[in-house]
VEXDREN-2710 file (C-alpha; in Angstrom, 1 decimal):
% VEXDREN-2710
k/r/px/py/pz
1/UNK/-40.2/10.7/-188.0
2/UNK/-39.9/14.6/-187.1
3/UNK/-44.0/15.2/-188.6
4/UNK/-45.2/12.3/-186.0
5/UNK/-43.3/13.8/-183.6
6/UNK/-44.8/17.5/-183.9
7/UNK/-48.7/15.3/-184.4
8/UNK/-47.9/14.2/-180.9
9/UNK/-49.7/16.6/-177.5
10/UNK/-47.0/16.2/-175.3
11/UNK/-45.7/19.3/-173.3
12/UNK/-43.1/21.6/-174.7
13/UNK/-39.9/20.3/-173.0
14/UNK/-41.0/17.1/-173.4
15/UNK/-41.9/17.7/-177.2
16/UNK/-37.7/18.7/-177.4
17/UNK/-36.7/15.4/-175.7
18/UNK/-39.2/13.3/-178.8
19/UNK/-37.7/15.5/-181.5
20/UNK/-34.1/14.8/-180.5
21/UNK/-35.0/11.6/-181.1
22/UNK/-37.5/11.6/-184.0
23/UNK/-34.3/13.7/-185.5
24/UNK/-31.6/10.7/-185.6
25/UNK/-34.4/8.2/-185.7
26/UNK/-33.8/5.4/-188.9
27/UNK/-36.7/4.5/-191.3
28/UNK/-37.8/1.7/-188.5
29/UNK/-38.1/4.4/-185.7
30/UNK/-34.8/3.2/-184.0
31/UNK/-32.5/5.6/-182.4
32/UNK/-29.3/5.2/-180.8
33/UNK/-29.3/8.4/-179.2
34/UNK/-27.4/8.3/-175.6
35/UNK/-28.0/10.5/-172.4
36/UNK/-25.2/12.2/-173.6
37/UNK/-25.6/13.1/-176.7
38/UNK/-29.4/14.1/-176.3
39/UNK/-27.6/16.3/-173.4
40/UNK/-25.3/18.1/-175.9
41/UNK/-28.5/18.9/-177.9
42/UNK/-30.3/21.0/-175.7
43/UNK/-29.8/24.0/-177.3
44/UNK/-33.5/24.9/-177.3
45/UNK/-33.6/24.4/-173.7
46/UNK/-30.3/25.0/-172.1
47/UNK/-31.1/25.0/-168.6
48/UNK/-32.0/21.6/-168.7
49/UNK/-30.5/19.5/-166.8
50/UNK/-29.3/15.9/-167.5
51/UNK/-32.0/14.4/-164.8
52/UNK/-34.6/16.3/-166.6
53/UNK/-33.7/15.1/-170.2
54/UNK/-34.1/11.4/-168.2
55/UNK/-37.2/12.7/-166.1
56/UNK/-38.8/13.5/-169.6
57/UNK/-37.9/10.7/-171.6
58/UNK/-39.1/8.5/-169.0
59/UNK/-42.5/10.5/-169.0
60/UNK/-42.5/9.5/-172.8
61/UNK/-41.6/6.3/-172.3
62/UNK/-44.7/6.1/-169.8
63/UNK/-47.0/7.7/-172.7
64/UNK/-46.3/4.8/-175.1
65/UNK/-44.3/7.2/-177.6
66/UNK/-40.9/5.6/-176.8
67/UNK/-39.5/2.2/-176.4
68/UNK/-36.2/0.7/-175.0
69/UNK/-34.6/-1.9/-176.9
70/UNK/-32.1/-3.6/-175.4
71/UNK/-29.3/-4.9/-177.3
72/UNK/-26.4/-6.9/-176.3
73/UNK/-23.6/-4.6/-176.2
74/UNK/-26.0/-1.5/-176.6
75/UNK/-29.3/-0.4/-176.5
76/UNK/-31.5/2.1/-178.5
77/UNK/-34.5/3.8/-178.2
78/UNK/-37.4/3.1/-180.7
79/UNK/-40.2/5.6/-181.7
80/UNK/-43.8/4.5/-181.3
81/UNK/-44.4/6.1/-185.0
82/UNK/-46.0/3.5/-187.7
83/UNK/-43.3/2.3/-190.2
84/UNK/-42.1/4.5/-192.8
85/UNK/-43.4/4.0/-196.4
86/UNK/-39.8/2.7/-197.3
87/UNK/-39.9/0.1/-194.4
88/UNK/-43.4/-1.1/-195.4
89/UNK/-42.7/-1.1/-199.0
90/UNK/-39.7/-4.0/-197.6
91/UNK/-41.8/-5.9/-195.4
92/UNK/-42.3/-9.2/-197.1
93/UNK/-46.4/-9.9/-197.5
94/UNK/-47.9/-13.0/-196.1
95/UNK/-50.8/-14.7/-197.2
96/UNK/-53.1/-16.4/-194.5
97/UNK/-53.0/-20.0/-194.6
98/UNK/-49.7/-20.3/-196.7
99/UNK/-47.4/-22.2/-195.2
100/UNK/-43.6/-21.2/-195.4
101/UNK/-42.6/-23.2/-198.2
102/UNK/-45.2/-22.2/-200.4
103/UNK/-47.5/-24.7/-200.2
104/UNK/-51.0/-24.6/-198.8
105/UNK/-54.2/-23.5/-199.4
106/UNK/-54.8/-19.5/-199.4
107/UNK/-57.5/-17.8/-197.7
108/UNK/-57.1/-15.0/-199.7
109/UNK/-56.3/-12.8/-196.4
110/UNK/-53.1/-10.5/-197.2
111/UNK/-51.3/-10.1/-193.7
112/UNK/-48.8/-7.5/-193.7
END
């Protein structure tokens, strides 16, 4: 997740704030990185405040790069990064015109 993180043009402070993430991010792009703990990280910025860590993941939220998903005792942030070659490699392959069981004629379409 950290190489799509660098590939992204985003300012500086803003590019800490995505790497944080990026860094503790799963296979799946999903983080459960709090306000706090992304606070105790600023080491490469440590002026910044607590609003500004929010003020900047909100401005990433805004560019599409991040995602909240809300859970219901928690929730996490997701990365807009494509799946990981692990994660794909699990996705189970569809074929168009299957139906679930099985049975049905194939279109010859692979969906993944």
């Amino acid at each position: 997740m950290r190489q799509w993180a660098w590939q992204q043009a985003v300012p500086p402070k803003e590019m800490v704030v995505l790497l944080a993430y990026a860094e503790e991010a799963n296979d799946d792009g999903v983080c459960h990185l709090t306000t706090q703990e992304l606070h105790a990280r600023r080491l490469a910025l440590p002026s910044m405040s607590t609003r500004s860590l929010e003020r900047f993941r909100t401005s990433l939220v805004g560019r599409g790069l991040l995602q909240l998903v809300r859970g219901q005792a928690s929730c996490a942030w997701r990365l807009a990064a494509p799946p990981s070659r692990q994660t794909a490699l699990r996705l189970p392959r569809q074929t168009e015109g299957r139906s679930p069981s099985g049975q049905g004629i194939s279109r010859g379409r692979v969906m993944q």
